[in-house]
N, C-alpha and C positions, 0 to 999 in steps of 0.2 A: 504494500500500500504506500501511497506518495504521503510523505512528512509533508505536515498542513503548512509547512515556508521553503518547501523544496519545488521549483518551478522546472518541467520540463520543457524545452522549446523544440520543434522539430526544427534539422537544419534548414537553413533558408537567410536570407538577407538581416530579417526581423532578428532571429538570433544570433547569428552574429554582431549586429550592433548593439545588441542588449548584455551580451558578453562579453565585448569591448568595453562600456562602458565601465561593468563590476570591473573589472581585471585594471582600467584607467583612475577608478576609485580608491585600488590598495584591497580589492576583496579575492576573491577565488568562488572557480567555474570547474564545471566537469566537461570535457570535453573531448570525440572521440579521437585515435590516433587509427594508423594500418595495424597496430598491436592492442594495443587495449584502450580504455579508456583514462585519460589521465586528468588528476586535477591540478589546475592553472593556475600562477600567479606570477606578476611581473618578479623576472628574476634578479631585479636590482633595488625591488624593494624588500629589506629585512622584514619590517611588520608583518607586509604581506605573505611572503613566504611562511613566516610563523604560525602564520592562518593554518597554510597546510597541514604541517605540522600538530598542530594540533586536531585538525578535522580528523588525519588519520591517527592518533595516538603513535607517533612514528620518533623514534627515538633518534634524538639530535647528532648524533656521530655517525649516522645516515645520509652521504649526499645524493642530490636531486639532479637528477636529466633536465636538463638547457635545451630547449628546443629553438631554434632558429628558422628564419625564412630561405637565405640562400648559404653560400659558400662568404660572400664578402662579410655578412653579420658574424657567421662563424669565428672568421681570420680576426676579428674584433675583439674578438676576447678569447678563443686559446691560441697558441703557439703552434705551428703545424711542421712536421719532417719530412720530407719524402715520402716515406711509406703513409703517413696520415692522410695525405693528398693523395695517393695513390686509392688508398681506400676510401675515402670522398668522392671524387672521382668514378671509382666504381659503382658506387651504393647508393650515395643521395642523390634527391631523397630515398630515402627507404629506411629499414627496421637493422642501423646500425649507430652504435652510439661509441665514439671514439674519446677515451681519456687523456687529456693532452695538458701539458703545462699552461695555468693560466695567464693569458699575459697582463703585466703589469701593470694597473690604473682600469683595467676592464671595469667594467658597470656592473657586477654581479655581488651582490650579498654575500659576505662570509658564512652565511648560515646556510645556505645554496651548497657549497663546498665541505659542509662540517670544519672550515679552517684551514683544510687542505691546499695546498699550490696546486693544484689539479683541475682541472674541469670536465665534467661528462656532458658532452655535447651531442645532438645531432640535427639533422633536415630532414624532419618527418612529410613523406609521401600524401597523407590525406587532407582533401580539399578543406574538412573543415580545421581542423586545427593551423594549414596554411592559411586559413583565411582570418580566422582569428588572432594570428600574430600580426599577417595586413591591418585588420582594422585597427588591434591595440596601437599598435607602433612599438612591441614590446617584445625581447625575448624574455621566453614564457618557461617557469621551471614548472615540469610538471611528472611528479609520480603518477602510479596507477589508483583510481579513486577509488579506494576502499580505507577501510580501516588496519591499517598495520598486520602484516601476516597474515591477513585473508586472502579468500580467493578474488585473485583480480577478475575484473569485470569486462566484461566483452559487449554487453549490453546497457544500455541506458536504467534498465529496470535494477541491473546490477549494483549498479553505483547509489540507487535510490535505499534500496534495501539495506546497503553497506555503511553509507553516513545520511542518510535521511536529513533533515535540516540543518547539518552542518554543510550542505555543500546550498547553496542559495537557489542557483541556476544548472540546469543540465541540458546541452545542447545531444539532440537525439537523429545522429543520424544513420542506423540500426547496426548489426554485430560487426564488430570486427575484421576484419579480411582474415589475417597474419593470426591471431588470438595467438600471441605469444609475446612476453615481451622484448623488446630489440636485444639483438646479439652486443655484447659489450667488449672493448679490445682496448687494450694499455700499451704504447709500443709495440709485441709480435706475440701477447698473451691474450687467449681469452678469456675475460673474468664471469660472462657468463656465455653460457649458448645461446644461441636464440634462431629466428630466420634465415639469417646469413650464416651460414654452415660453414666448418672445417674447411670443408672442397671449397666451398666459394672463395675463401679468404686466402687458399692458398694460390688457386690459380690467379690470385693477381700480386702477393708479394713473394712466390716460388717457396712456399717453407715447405720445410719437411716435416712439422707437428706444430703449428699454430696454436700454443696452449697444450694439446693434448686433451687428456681428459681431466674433469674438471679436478680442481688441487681440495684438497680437504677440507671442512667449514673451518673455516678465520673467527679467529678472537676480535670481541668488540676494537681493541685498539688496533687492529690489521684493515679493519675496511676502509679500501681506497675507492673504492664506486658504488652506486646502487646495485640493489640484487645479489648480494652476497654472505647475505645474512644465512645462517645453517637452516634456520625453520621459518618457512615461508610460503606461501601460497596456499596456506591449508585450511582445510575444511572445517567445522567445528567436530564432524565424528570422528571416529577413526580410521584409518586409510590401509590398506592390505595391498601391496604389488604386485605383477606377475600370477594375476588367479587362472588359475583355470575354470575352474569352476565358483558358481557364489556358494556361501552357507547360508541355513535358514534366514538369516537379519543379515542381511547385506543385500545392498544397490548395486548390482552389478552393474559396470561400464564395460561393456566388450569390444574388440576387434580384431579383423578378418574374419576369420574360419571360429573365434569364441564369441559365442553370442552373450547378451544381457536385457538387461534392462532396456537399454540403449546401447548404440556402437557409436564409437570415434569414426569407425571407416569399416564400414562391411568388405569392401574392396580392398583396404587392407593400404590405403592410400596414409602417408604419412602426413603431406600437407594439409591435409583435410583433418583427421586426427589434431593436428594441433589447433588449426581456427575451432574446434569444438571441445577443446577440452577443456577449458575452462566454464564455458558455460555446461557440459554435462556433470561437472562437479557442483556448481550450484545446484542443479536440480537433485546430483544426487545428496546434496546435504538436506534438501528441502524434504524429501519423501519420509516415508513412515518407517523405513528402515533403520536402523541403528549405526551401522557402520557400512562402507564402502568399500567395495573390490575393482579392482584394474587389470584388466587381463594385459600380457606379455607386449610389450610396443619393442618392436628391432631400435638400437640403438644405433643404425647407420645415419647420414644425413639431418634432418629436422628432428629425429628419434630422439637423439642425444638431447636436445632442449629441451624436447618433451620428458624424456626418462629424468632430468634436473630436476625440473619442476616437478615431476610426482613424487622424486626422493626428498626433496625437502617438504611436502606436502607432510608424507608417510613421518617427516619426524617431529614427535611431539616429548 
């Protein structure tokens, strides 16, 4: 149900300059990306960021993705190396978010950063969030609009259900494409999976293990970007990996050849699996059952972002 001060707007002109406006006032917006939906506020206002932050209960040694309009806004405020530009180049826009030295006098809140020299940047693909950094005139930091280690949200209904009148405005222009959140890269490491796979990232800077697989969960004082937290994206029940079959009180989520409840991909399709897996985790947290089961996803390709996000789900 819609919180009685939470306003949905479908996209459209109207919402955007009503989201502009909040986001020009120092407030925060939900808004969709090709990954999830994230909530907004101008990134070189502290107060405003602090909005976030507290909408999501999101603890402050957490920093925030910078969202930008082109490549020049980008160059504004981090530092770039060849290989940054290279993957720039390749990817934006799209669902890749690059860690790069901030540069000096940039316009972004220390609270954006956690403090850090660093900045997690990118040029997200979808019209509306491009169009809402147009209208603000602002780069826009924005996580995924839920409350802290929940499941992020894919859908507009997501984000309502998640922070209800904490977020004011929700611009609604329906699921997800990508439903994952962007791949994240530090210099030739990936800090998280996402969209842009292993194989992508290598045929553009020739590595031989780009990261690898991912590194062990990090101690609060080791986080250098978003999404790295050990326990994250989870459900409120309990989460089971790798089922084969469900038990009596379990919501099965199945895929290919394991059926359920619901399937990621009956066909057994990875990219498809990921734009739905988040929203089948909400429904399966919604239903009558107790706990949740996930049948087997290959960890080739997009697998690996998805198999991330289930293993931090599953730890509670």
């Amino acid at each position: 149900m819609t919180a009685p001060n939470a306003s949905i707007f479908p996209y459209g002109p109207a919402a955007i300059a009503a989201a502009a406006d909040v986001i020009q006032g120092g407030g925060i917006v939900a808004v969709p990306t090709e990954t999830v939906y994230g909530l907004a506020a101008d990134a070189s206002d502290s107060a405003a960021v602090a909005r976030i932050y507290a909408a999501k209960g999101r603890p402050a040694f957490n920093p925030l993705i910078v969202h930008v309009g082109d490549l020049a806004a980008a160059d504004a405020l981090a530092e770039f190396d060849d290989d940054a530009r290279a993957l720039a180049a390749a990817f934006w826009p799209g669902p890749l978010t690059l860690v790069l030295p901030l540069r000096p006098g940039a316009p972004v809140a220390s609270i954006v950063t956690a403090g850090l020299g660093t900045l997690a940047i990118r040029i997200p693909a979808h019209r509306a969030m491009q169009a809402l950094i147009a209208a603000s005139g602002r780069a826009l930091a924005a996580p995924s609009a839920n409350r802290s280690n929940g499941i992020s949200p894919t859908r507009a209904e997501h984000v309502v259900a998640s922070l209800g009148d904490a977020v004011p405005l929700v611009i609604d222009d329906g699921p997800c494409t990508a439903g994952l959140e962007s791949t994240i890269v530090m210099g030739r490491d990936v800090l998280r999976p996402g969209p842009i796979t292993s194989a992508n990232l290598m045929a553009v800077l020739s590595l031989s293990a780009p990261g690898g697989t991912r590194s062990p969960p990090l101690l609060a004082g080791d986080i250098v970007a978003p999404g790295q937290l050990a326990t994250h994206y989870a459900p409120h029940k309990p989460l089971r990996l790798n089922a084969l079959t469900a038990e009596p009180d379990e919501w099965m989520i199945g895929f290919g050849a394991i059926p359920g409840d619901e399937t990621l991909s009956a066909s057994s399709d990875p990219v498809a699996a990921a734009a739905r897996l988040f929203d089948a985790l909400h429904r399966a947290d919604a239903s009558p059952k107790a706990r949740i089961a996930v049948a087997p996803i290959p960890s080739d390709g997009i697998g690996e972002a998805i198999n991330d996000r289930l293993a931090r789900a599953a730890t509670r």
